[in-house]
PDB file with SEQRES, HELIX, SHEET and CRYST1 records, atoms N, CA, C and O in Angstrom:
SEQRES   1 A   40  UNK UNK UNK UNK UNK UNK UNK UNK UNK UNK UNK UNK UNK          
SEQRES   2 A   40  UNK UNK UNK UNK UNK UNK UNK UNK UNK UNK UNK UNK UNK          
SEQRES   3 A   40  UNK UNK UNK UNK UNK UNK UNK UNK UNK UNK UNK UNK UNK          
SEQRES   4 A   40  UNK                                                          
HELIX    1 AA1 UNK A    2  UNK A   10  1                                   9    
HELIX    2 AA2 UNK A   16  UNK A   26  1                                  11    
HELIX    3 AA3 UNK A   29  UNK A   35  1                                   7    
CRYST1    1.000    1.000    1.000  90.00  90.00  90.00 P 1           1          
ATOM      1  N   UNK A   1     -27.944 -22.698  26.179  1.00  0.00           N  
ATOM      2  CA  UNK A   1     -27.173 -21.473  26.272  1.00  0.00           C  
ATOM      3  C   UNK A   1     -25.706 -21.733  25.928  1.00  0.00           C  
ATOM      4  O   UNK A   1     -25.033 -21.038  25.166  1.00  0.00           O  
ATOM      5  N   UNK A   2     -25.380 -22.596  26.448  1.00  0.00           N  
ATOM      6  CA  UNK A   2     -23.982 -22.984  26.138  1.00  0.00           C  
ATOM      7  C   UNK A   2     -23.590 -23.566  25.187  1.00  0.00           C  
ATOM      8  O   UNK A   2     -22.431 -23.352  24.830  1.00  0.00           O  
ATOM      9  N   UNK A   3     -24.595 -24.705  24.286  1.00  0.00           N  
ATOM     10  CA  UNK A   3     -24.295 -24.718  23.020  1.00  0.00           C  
ATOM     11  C   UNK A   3     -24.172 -23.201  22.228  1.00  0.00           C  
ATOM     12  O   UNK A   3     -23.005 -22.955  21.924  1.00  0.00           O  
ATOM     13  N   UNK A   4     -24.944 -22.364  21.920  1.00  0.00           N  
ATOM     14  CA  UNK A   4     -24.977 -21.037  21.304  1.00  0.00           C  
ATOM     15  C   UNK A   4     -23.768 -20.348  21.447  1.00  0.00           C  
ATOM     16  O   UNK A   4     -23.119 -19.908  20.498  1.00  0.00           O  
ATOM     17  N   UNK A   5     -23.429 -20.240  22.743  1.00  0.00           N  
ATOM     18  CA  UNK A   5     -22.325 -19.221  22.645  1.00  0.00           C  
ATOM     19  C   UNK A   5     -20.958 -20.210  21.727  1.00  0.00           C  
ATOM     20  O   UNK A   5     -20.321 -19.702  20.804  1.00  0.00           O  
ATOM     21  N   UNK A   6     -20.700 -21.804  22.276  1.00  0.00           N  
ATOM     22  CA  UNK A   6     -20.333 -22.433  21.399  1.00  0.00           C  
ATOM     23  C   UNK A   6     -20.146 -22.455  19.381  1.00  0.00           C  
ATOM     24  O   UNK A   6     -19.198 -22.582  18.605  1.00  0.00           O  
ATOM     25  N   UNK A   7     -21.417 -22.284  19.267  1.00  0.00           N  
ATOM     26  CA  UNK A   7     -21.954 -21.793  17.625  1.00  0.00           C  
ATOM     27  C   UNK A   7     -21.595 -20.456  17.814  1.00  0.00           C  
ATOM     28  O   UNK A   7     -20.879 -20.163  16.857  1.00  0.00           O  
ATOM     29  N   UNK A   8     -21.698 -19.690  18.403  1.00  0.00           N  
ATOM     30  CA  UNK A   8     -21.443 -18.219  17.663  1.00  0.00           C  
ATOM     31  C   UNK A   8     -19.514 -18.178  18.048  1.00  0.00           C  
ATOM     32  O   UNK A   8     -19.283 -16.970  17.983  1.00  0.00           O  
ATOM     33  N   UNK A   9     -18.559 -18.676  18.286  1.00  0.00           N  
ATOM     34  CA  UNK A   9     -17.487 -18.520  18.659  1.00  0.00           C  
ATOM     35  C   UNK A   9     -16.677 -19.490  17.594  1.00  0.00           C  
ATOM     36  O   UNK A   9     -15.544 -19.269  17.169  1.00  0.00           O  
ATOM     37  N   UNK A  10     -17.414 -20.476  17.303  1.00  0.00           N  
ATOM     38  CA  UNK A  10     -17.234 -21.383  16.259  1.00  0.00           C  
ATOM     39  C   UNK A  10     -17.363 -20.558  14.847  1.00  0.00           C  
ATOM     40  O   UNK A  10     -16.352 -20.618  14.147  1.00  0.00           O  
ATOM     41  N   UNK A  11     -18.404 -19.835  14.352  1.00  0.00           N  
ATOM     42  CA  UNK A  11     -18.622 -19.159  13.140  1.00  0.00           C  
ATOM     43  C   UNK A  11     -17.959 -17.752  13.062  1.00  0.00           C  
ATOM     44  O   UNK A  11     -17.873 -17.012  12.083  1.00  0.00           O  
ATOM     45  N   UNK A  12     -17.504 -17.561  14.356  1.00  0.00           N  
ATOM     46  CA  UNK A  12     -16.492 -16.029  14.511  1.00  0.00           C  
ATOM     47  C   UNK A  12     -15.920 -15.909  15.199  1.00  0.00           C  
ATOM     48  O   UNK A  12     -15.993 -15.194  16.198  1.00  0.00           O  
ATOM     49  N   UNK A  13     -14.380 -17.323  14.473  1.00  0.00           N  
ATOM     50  CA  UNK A  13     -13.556 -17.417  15.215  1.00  0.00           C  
ATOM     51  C   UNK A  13     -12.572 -16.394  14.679  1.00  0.00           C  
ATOM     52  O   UNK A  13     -11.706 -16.008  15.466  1.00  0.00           O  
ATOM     53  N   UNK A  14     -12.592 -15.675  12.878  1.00  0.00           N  
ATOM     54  CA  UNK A  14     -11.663 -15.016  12.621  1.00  0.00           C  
ATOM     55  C   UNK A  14     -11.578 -13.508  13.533  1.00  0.00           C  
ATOM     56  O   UNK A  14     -10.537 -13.019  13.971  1.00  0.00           O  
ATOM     57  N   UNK A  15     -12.785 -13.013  13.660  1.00  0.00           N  
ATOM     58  CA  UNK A  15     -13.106 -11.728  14.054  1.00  0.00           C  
ATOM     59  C   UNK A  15     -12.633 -11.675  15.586  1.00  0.00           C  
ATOM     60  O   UNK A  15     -12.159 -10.720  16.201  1.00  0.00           O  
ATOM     61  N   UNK A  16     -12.931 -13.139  16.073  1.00  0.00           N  
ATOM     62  CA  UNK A  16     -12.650 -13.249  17.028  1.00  0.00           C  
ATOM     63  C   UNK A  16     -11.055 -12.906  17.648  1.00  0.00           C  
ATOM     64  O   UNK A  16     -10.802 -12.024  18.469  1.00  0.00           O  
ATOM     65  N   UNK A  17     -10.362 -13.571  17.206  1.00  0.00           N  
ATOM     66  CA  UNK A  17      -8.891 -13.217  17.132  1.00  0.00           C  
ATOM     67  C   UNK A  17      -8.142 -11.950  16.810  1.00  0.00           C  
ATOM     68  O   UNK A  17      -6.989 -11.664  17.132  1.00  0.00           O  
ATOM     69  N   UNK A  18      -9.510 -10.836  15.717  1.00  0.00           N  
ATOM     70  CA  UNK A  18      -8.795  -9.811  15.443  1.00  0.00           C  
ATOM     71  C   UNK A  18      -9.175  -9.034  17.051  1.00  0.00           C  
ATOM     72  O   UNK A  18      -8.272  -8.492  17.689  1.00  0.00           O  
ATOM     73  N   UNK A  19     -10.315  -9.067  17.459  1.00  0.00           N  
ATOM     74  CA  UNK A  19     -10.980  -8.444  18.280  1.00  0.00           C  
ATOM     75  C   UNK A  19      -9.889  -8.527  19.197  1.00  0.00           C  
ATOM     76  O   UNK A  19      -9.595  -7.535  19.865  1.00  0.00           O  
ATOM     77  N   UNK A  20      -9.129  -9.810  19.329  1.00  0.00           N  
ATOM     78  CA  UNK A  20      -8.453  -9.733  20.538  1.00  0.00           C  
ATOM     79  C   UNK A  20      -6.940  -9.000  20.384  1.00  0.00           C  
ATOM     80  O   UNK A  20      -6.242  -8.460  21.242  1.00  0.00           O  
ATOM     81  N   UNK A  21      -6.768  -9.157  19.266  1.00  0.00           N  
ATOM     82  CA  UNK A  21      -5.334  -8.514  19.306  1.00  0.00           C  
ATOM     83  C   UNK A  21      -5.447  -6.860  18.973  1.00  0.00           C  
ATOM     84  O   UNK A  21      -4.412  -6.193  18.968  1.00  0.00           O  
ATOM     85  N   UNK A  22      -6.813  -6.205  18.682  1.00  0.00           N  
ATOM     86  CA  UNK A  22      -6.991  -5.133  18.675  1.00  0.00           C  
ATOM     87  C   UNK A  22      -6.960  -4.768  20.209  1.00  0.00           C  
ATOM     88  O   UNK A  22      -6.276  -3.951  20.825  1.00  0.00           O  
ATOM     89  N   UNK A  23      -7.977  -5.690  20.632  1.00  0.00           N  
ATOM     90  CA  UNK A  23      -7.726  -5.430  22.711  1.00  0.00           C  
ATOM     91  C   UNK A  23      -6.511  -5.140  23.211  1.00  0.00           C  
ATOM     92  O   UNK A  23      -6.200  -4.167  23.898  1.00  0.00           O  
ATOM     93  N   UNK A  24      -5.793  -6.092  22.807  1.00  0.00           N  
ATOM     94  CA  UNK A  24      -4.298  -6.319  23.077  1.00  0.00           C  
ATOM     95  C   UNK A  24      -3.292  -5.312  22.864  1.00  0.00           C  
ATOM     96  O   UNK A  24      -2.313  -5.118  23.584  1.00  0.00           O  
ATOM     97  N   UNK A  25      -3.679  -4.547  21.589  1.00  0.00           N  
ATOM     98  CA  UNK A  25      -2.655  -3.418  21.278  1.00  0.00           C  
ATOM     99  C   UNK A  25      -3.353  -1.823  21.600  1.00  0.00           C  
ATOM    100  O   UNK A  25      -2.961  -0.668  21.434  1.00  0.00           O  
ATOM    101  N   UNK A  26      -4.657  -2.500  22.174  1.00  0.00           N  
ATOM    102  CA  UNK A  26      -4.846  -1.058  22.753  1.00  0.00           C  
ATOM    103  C   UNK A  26      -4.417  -0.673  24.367  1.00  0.00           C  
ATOM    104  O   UNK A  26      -4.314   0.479  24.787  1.00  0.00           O  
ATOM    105  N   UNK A  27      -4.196  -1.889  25.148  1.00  0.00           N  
ATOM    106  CA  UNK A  27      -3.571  -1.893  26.383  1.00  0.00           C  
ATOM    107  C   UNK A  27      -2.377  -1.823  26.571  1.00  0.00           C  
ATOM    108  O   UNK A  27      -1.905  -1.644  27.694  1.00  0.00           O  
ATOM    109  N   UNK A  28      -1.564  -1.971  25.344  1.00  0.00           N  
ATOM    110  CA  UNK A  28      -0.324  -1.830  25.612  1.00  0.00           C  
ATOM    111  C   UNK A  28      -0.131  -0.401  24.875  1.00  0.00           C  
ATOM    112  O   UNK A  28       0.913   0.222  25.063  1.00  0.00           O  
ATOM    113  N   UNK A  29      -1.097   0.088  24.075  1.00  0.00           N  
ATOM    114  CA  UNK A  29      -0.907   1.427  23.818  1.00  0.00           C  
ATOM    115  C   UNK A  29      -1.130   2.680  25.157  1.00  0.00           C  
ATOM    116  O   UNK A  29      -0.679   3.801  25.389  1.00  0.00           O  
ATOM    117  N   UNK A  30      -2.128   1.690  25.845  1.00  0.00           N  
ATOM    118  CA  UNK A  30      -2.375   2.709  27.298  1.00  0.00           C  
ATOM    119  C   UNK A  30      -1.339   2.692  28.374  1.00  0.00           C  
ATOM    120  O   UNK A  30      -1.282   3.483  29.315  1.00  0.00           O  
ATOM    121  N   UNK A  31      -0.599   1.788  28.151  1.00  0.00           N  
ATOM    122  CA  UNK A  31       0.855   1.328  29.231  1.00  0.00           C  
ATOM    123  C   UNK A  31       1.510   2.407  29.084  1.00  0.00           C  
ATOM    124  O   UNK A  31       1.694   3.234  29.976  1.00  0.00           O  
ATOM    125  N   UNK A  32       2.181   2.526  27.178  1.00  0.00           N  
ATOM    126  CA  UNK A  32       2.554   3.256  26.596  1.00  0.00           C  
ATOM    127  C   UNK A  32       2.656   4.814  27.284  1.00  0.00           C  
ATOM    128  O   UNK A  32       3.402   5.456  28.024  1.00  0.00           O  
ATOM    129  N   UNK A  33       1.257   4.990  26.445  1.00  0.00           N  
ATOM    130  CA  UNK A  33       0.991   6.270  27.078  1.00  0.00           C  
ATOM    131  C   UNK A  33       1.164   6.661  28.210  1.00  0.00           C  
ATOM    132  O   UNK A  33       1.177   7.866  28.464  1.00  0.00           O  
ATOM    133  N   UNK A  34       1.377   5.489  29.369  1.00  0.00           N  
ATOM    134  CA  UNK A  34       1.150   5.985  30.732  1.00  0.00           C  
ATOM    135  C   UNK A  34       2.156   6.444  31.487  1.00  0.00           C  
ATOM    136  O   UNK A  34       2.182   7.188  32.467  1.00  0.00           O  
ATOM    137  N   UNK A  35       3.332   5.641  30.615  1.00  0.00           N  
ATOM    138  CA  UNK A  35       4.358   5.634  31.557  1.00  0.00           C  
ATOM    139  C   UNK A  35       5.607   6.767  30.521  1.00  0.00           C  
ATOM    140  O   UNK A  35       6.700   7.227  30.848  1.00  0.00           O  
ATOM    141  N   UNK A  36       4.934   6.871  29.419  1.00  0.00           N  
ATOM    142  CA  UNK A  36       6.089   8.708  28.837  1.00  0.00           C  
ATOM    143  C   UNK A  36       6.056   9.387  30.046  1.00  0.00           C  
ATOM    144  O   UNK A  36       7.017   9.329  30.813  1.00  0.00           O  
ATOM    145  N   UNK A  37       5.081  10.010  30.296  1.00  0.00           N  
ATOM    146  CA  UNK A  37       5.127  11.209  30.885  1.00  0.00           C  
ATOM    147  C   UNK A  37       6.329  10.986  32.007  1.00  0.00           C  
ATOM    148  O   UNK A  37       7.024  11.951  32.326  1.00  0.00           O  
ATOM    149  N   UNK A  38       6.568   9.562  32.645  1.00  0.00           N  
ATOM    150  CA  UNK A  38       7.753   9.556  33.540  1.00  0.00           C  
ATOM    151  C   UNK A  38       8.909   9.215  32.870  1.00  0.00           C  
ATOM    152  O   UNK A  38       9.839   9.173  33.675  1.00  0.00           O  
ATOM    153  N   UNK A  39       9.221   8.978  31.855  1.00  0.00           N  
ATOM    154  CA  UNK A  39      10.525   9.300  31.129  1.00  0.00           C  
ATOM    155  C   UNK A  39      10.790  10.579  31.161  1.00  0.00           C  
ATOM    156  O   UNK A  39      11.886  10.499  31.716  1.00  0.00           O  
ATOM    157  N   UNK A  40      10.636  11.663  30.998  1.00  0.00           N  
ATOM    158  CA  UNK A  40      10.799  12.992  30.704  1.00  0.00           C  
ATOM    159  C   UNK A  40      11.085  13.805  31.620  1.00  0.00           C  
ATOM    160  O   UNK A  40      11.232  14.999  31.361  1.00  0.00           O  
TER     161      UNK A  40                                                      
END                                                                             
């Protein structure tokens, strides 16, 4: 089991990285969003 997830993280390491910085800019888009409404 742990070899595999190994091999599949190894062969998609690029996607991997986008995946995360898509994560990444969607949480800070929800911060974003969260905290306008108390500027105003």
């Amino acid at each position: 089991m742990a070899k595999e997830i190994k091999n599949v993280i190894a062969r998609s390491q690029d996607t991997i990285i986008s995946d995360a910085i898509g994560a990444l800019s969607l949480v800070v888009m929800l911060f974003v969003g969260l905290s306008l409404p108390g500027t105003f």
